[in-house]
Backbone as a printed PyTorch tensor [residue, N CA C, xyz], in Angstrom:
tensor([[[ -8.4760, -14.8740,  -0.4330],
         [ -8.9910, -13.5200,  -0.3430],
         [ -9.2110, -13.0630,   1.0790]],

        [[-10.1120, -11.8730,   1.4080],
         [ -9.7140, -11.4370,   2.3700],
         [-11.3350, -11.7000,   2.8160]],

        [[-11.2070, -12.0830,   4.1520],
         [-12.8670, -12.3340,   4.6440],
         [-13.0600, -11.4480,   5.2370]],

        [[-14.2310, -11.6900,   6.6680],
         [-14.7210, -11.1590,   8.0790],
         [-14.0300, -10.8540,   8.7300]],

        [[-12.6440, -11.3160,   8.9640],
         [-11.6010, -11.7130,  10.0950],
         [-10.3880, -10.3640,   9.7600]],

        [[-10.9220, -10.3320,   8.2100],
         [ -9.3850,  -9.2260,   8.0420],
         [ -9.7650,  -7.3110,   8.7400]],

        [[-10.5930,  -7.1460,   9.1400],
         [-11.7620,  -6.0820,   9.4500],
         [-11.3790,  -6.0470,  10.8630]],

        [[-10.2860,  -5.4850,  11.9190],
         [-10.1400,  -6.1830,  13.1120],
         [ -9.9840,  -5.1490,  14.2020]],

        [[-10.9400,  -5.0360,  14.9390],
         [-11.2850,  -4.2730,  15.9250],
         [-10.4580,  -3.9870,  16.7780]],

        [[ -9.7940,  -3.3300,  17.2830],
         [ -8.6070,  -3.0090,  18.3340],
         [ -9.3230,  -1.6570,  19.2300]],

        [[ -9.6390,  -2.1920,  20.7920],
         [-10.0770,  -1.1100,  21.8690],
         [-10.9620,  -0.3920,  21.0820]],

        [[-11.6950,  -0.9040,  20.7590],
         [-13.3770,  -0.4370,  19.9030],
         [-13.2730,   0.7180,  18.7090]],

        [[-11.7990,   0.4390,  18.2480],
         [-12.0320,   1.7580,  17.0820],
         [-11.7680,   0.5890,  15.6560]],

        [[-12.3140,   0.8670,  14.6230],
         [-12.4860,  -0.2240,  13.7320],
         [-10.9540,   0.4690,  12.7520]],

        [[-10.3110,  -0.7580,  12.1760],
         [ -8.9910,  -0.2430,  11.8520],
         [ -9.1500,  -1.0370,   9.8730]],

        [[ -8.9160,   0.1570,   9.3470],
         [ -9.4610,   0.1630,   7.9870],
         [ -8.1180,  -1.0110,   7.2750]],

        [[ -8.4460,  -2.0410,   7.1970],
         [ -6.7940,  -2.8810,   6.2990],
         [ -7.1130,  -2.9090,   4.6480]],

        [[ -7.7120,  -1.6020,   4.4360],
         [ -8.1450,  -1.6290,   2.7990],
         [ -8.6000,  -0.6350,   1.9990]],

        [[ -8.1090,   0.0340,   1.2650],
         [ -8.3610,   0.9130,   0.7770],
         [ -9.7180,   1.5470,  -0.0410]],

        [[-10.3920,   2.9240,   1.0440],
         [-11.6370,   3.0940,   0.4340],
         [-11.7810,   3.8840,  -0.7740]],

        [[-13.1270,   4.4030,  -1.4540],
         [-13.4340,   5.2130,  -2.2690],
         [-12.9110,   6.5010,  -2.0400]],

        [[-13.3460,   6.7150,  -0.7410],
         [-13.9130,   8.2080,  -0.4570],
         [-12.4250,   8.1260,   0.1830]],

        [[-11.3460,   7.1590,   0.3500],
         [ -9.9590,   8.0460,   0.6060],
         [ -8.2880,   6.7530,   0.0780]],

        [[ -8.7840,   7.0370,  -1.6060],
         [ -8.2640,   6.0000,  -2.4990],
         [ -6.6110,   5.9180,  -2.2540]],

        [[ -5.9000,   6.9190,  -1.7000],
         [ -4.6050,   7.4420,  -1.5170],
         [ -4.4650,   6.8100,  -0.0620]],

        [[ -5.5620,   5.9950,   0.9150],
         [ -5.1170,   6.1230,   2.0760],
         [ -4.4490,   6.4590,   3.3540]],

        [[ -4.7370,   8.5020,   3.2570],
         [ -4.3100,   8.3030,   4.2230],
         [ -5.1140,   8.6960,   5.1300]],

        [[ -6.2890,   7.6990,   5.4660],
         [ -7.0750,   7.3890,   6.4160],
         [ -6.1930,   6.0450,   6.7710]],

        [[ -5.4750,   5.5590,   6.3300],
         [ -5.4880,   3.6200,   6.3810],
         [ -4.2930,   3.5230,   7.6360]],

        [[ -5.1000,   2.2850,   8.3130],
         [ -4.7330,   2.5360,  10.0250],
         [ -4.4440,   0.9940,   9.8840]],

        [[ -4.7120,   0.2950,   8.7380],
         [ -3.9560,  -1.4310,   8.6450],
         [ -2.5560,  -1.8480,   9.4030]],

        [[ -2.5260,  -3.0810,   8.9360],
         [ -1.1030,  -3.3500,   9.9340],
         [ -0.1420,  -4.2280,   9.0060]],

        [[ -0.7390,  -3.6900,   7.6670],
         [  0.5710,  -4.3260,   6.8450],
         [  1.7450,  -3.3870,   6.9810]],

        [[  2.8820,  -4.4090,   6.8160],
         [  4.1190,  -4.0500,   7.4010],
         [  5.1940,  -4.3300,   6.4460]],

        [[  4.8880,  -4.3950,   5.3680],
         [  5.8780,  -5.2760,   4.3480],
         [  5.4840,  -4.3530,   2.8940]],

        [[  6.6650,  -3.7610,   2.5070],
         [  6.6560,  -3.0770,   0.7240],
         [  6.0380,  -3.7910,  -0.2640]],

        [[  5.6790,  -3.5360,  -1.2110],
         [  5.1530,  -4.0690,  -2.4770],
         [  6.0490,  -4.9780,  -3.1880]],

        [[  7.6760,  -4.5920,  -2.6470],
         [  8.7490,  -6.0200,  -3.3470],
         [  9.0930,  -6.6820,  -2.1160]],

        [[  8.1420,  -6.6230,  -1.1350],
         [  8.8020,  -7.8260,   0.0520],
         [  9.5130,  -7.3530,   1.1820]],

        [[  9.7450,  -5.5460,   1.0480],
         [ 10.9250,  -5.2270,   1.9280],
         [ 10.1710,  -5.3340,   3.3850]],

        [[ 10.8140,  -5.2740,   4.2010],
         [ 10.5050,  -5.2800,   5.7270],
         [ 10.2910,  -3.8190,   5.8430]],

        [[  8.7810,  -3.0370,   6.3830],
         [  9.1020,  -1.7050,   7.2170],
         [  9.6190,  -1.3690,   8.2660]],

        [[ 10.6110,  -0.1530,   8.2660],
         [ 11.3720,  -0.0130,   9.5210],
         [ 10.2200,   0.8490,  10.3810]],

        [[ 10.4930,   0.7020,  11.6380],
         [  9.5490,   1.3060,  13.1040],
         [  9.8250,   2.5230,  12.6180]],

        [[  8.2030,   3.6810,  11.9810],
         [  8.3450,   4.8390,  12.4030],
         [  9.3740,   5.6210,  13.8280]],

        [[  9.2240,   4.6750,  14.9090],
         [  9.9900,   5.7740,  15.9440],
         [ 11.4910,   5.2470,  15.7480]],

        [[ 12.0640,   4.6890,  14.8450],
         [ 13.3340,   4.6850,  14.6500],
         [ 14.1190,   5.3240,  13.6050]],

        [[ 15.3720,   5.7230,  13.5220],
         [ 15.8170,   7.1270,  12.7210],
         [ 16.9480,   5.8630,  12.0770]],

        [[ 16.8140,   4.4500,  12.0780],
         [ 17.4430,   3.5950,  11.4990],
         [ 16.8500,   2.4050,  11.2290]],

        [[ 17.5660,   2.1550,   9.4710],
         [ 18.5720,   2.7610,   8.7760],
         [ 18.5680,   3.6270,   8.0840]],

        [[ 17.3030,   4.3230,   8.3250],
         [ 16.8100,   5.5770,   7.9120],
         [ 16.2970,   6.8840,   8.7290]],

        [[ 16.9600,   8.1170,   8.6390],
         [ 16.4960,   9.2550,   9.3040],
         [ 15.1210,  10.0440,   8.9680]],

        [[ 14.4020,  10.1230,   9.3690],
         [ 13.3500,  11.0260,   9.0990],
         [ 12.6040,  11.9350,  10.2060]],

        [[ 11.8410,  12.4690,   9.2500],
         [ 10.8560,  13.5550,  10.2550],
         [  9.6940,  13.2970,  10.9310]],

        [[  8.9510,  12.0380,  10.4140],
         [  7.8250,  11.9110,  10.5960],
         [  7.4760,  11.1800,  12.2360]],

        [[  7.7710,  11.7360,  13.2870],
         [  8.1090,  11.4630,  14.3990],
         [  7.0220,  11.4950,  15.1750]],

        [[  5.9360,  12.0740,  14.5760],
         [  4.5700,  12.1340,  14.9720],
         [  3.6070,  10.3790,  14.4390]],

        [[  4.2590,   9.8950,  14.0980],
         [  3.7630,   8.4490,  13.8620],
         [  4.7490,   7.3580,  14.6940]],

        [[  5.1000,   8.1220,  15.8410],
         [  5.8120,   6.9930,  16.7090],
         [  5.1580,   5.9340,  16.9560]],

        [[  3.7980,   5.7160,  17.5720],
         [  2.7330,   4.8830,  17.5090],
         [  2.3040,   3.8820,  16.7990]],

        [[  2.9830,   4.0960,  15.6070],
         [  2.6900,   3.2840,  14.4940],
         [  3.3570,   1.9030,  14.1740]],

        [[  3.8590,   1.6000,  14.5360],
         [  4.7370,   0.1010,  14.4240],
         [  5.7460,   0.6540,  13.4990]],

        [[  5.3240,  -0.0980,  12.9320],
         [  6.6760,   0.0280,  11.2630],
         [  5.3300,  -0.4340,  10.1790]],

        [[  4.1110,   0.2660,  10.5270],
         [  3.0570,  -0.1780,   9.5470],
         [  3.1800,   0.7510,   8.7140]],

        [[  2.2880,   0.6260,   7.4680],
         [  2.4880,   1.4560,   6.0210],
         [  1.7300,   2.0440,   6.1870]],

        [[  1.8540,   3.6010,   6.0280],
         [  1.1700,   5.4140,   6.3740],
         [  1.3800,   5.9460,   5.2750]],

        [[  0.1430,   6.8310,   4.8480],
         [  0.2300,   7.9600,   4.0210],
         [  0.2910,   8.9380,   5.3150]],

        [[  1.5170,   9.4210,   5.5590],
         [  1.6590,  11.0310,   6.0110],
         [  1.5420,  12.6250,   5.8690]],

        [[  1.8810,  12.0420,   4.2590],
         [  2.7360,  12.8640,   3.6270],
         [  1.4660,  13.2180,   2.1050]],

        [[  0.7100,  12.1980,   1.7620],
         [ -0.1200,  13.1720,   0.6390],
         [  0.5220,  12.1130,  -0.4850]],

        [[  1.0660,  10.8010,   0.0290],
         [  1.5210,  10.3140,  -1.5240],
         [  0.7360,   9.7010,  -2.1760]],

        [[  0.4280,   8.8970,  -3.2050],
         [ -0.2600,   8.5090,  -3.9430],
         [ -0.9600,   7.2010,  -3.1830]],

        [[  0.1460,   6.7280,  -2.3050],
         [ -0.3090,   5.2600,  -1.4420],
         [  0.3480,   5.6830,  -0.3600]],

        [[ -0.2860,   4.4020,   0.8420],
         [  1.0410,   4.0740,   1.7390],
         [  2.3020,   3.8840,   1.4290]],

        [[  3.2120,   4.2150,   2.6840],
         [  4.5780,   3.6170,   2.2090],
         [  4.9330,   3.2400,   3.5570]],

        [[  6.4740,   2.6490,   3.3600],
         [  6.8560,   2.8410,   4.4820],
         [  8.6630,   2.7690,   4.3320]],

        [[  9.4280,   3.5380,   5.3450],
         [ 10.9550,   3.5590,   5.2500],
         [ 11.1000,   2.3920,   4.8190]],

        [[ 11.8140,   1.5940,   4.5770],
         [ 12.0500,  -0.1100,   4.3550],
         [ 13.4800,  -0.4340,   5.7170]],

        [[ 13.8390,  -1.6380,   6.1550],
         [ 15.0030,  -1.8820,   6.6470],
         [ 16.1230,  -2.2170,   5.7230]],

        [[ 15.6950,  -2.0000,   4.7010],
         [ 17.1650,  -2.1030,   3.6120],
         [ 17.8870,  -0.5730,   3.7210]],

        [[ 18.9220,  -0.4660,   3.9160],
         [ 20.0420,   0.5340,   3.7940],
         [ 19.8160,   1.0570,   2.3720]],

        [[ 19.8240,   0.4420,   1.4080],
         [ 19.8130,   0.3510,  -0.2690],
         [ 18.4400,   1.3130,  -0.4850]],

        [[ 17.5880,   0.7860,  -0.3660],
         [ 16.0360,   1.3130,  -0.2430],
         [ 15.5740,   2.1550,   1.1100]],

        [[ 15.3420,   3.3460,   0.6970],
         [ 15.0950,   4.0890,   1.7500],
         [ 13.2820,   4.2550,   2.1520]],

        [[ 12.8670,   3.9150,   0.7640],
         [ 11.2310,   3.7840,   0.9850],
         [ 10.7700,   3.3820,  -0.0580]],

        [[  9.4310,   2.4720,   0.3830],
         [  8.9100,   1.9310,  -0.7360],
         [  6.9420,   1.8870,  -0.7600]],

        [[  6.7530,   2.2090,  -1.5840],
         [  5.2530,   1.9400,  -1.3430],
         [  4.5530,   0.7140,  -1.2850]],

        [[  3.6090,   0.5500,  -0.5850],
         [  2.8650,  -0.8250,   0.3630],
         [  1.7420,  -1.1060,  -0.7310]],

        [[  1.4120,  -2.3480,  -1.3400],
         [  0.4880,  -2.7910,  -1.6780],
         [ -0.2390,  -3.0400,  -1.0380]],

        [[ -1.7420,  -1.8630,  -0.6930],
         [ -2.6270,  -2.2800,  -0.1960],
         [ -4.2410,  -2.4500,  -0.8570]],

        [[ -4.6560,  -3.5120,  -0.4420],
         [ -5.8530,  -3.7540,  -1.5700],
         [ -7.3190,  -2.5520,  -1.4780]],

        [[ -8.1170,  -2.9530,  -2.6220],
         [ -9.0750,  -1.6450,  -2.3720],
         [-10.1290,  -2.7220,  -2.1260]],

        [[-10.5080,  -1.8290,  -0.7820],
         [-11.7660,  -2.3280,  -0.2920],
         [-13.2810,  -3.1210,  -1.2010]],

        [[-13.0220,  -2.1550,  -2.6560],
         [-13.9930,  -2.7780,  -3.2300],
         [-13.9620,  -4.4010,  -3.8800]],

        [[-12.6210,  -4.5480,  -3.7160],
         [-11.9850,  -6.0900,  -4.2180],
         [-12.2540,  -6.9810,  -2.9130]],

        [[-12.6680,  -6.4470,  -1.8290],
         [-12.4350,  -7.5080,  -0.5230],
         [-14.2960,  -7.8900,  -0.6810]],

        [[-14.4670,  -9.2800,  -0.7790],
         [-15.7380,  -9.7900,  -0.4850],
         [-16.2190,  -9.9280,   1.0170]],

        [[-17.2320,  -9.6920,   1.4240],
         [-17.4500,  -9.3270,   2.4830],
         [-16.7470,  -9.2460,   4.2440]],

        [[-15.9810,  -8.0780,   3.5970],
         [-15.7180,  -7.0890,   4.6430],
         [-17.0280,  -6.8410,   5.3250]],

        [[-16.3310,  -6.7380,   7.0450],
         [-17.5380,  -6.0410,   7.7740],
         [-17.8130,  -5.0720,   7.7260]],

        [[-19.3690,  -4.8380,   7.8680],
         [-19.4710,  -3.5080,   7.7630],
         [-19.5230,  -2.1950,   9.0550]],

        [[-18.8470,  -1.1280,   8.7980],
         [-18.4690,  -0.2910,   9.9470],
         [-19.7330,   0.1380,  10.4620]],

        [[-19.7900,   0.1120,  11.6640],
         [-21.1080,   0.7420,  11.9300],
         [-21.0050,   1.5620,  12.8490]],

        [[-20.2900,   2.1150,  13.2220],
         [-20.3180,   3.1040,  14.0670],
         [-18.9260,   4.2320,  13.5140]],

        [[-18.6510,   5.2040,  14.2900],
         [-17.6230,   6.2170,  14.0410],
         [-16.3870,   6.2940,  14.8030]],

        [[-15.0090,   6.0390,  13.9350],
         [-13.7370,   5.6570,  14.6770],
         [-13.1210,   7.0420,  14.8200]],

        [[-12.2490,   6.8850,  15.7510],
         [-11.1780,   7.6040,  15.8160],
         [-10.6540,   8.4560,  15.1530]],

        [[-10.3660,   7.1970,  14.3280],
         [ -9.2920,   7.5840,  13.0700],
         [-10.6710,   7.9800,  11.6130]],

        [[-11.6290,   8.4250,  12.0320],
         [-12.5010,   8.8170,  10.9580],
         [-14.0550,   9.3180,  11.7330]],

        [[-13.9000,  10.1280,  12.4800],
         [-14.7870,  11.2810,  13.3620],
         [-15.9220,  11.4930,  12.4830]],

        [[-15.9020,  11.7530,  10.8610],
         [-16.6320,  11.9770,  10.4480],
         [-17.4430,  11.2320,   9.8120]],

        [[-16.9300,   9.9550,   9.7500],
         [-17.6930,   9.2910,   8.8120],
         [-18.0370,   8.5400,   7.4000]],

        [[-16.7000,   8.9060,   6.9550],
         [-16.6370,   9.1090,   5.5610],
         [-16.0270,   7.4790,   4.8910]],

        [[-15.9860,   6.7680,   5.8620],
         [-15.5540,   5.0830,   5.9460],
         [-16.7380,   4.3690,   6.6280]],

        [[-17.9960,   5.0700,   7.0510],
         [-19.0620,   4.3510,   7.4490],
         [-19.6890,   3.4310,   6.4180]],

        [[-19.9960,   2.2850,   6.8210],
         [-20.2290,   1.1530,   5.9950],
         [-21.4200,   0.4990,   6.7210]],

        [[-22.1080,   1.0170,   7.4030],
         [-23.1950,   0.5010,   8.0290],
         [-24.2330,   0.5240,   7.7890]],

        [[-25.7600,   0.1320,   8.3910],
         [-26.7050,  -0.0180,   7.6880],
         [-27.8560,   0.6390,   8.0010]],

        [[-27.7190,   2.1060,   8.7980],
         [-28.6380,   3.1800,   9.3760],
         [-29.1180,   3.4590,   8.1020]],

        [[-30.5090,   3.6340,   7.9780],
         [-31.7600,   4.6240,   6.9410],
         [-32.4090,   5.4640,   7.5550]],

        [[-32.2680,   5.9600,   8.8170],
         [-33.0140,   6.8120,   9.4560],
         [-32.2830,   8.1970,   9.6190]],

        [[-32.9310,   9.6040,   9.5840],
         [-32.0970,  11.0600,   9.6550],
         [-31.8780,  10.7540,  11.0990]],

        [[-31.3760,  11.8150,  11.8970],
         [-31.7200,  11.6020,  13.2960],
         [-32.6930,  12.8040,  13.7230]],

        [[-33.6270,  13.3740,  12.6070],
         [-34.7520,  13.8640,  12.3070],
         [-35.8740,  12.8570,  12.8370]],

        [[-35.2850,  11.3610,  12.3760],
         [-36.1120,  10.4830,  12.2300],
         [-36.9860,  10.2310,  10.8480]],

        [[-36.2320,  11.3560,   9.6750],
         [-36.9410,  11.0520,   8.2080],
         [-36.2220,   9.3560,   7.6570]],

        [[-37.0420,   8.5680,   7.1190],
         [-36.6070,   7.4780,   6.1460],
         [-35.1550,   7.9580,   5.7210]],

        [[-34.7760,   7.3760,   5.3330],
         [-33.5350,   7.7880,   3.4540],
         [-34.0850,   7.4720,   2.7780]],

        [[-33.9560,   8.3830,   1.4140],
         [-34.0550,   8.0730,   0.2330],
         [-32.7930,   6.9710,  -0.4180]],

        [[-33.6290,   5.8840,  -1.2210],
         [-32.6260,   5.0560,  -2.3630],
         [-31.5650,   5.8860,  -2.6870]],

        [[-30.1340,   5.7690,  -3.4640],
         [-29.3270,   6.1440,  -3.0880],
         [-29.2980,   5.9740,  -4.8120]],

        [[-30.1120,   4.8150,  -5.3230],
         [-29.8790,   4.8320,  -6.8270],
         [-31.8720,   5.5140,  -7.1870]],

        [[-31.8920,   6.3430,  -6.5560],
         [-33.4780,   6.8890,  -6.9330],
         [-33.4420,   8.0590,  -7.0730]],

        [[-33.8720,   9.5330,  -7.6000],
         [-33.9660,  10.6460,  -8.2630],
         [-35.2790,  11.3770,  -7.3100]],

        [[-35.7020,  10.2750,  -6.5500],
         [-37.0350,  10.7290,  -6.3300],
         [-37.2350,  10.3440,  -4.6360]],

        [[-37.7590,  11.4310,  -3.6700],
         [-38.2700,  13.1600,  -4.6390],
         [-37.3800,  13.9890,  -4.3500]],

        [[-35.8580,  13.3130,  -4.1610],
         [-34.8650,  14.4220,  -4.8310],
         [-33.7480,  13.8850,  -5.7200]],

        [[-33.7850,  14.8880,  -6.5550],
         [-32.5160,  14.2800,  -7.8830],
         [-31.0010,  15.0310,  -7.3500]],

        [[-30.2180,  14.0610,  -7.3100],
         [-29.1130,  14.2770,  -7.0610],
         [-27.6880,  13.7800,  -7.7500]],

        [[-26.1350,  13.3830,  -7.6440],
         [-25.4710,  13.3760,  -8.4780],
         [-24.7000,  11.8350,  -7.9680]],

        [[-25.0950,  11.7150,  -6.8900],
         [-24.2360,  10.8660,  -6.1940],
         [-24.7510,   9.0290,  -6.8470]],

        [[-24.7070,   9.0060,  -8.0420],
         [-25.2610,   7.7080,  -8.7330],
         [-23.9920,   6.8640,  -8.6650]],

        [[-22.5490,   7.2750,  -7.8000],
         [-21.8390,   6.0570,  -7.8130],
         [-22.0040,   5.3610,  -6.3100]],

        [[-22.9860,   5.5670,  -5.5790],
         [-23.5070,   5.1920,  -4.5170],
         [-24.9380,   4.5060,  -4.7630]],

        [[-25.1240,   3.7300,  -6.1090],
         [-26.4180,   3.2740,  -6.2560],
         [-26.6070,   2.0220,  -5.5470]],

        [[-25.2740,   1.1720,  -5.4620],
         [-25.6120,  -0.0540,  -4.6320],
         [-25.3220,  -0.0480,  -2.9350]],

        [[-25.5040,   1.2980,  -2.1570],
         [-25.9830,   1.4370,  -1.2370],
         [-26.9600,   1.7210,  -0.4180]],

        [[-27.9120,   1.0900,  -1.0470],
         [-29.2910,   0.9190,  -0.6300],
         [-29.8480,   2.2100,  -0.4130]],

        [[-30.1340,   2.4550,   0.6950],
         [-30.8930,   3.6640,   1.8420],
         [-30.2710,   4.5160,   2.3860]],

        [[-28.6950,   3.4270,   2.9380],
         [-28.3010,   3.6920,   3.9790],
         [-27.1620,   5.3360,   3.6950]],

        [[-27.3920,   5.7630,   5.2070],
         [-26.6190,   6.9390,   5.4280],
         [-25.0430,   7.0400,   5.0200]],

        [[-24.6060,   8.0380,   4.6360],
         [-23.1740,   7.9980,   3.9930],
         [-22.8600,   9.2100,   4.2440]],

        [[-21.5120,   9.1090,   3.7120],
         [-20.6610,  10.7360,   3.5540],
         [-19.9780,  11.0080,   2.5000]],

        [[-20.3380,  10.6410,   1.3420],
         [-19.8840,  10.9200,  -0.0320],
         [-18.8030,  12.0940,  -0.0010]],

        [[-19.6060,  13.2490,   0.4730],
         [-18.8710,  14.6710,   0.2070],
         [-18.0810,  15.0310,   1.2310]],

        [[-17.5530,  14.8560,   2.7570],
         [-16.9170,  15.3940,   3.3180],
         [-17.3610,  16.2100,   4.4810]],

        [[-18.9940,  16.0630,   4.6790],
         [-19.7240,  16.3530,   5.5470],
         [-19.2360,  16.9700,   7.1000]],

        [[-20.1700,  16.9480,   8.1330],
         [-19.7440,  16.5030,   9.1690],
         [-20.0010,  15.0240,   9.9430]],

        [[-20.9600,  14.4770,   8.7570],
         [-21.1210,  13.0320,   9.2070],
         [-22.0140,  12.5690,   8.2030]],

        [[-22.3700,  11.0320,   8.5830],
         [-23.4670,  10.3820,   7.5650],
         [-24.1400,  11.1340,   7.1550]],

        [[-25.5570,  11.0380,   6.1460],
         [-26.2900,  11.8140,   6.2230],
         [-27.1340,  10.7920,   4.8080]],

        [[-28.2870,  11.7580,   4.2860],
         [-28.6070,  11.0180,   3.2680],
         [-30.1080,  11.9970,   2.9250]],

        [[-30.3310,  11.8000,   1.7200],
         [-31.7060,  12.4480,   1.2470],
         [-33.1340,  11.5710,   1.9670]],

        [[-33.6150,  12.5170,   2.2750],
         [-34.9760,  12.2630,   2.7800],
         [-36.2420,  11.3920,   1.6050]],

        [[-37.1350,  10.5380,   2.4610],
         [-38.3620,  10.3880,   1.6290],
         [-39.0170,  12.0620,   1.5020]],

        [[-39.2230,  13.0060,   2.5100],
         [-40.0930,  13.8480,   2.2510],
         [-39.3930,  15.1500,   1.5360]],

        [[-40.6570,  15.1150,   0.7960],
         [-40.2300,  16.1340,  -0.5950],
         [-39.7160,  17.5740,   0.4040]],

        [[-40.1090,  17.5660,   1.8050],
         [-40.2220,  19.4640,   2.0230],
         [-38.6710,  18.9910,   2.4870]],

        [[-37.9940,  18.2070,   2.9880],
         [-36.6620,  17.8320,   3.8200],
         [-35.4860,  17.1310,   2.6150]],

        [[-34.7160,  17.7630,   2.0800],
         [-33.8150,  17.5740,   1.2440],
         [-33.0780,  16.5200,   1.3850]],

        [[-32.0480,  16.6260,   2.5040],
         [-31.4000,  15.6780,   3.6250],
         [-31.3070,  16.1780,   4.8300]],

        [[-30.6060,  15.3140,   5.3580],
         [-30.3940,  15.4340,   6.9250],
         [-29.4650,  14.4380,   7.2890]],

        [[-28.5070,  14.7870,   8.6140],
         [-27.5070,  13.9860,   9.1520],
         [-27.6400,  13.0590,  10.0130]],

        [[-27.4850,  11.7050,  10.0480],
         [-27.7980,  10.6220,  10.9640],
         [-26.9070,  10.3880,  12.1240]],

        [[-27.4130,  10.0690,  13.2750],
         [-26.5730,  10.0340,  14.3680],
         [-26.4120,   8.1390,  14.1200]],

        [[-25.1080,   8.7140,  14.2210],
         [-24.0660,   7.1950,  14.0420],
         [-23.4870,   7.2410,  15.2540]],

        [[-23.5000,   6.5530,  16.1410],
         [-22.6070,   6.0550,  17.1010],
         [-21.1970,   6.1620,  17.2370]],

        [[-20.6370,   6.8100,  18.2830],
         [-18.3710,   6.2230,  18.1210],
         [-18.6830,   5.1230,  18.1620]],

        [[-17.6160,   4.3640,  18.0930],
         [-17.1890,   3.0880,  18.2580],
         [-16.8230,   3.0780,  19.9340]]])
């Protein structure tokens, strides 16, 4: 399985090798698998062989597997002539036993919405409210019950955030760190 080690930091931006909740289609996913779901080899985004394409704005990318495009998964061109593309088996984060957790804000996710860290404070400085608690505000987000306290971005925010202990303060947004 996949440990601590698969979670791997490159020039301080944390690089996601697993597919989250909050972006099940990945195309947040910045991993470095490089190989199709039947074994094929991915060809280098910046090469137009043995396949031509458009996506020329992922020169950067190795020949790693990208959602660009809005598909259901990663994919990537393949180096088979025969196969022009294939989609990447990549695992979902909730299957990986302890993965590290993100604690600060990458690059490749400004907002937050892959934060996995362990802030409970607004940058109000209010507590968080339990995340599986109603109280003293009721809310909808009960598939976030086994995240303790901590700050999140369920909805698309502009960053973490989380319900307050105090009844007059609803929520508020936590200052999370870049990476």
């Amino acid at each position: 399985g996949y440990q601590l080690h698969d979670l791997i930091f490159f020039s301080g931006s944390a690089t996601a090798e697993c597919l989250t909740d909050s972006d099940p289609t990945g195309e947040l996913y910045t991993g470095t698998q490089n190989v199709a779901s039947k074994g094929e080899v991915c060809q280098r985004w910046d090469s137009q062989s043995p396949h031509g394409h458009k996506f020329t704005n992922l020169d950067g990318q190795a020949n790693y597997c990208r959602n660009p495009d809005g598909e259901r998964g990663p994919w990537c061109y393949t180096m088979d002539p025969e196969v022009r593309w294939a989609f990447c088996d990549i695992p979902s984060c909730n299957n990986i036993v302890g993965s590290a957790p993100v604690e600060c804000l990458t690059v490749s996710d400004p907002s937050g919405e892959l934060y996995t860290g362990t802030q409970n404070v607004t940058s109000t400085g209010d507590v968080c409210q339990r995340w599986d608690s109603q109280s003293p505000h009721g809310h909808g987000f009960t598939n976030l019950g086994d995240q303790a306290n901590y700050c999140r971005n369920p909805d698309g925010e502009r960053g973490p955030w989380c319900y307050t202990m105090k009844p007059e303060v609803r929520w508020a947004l936590c200052d999370i760190p870049s990476c």
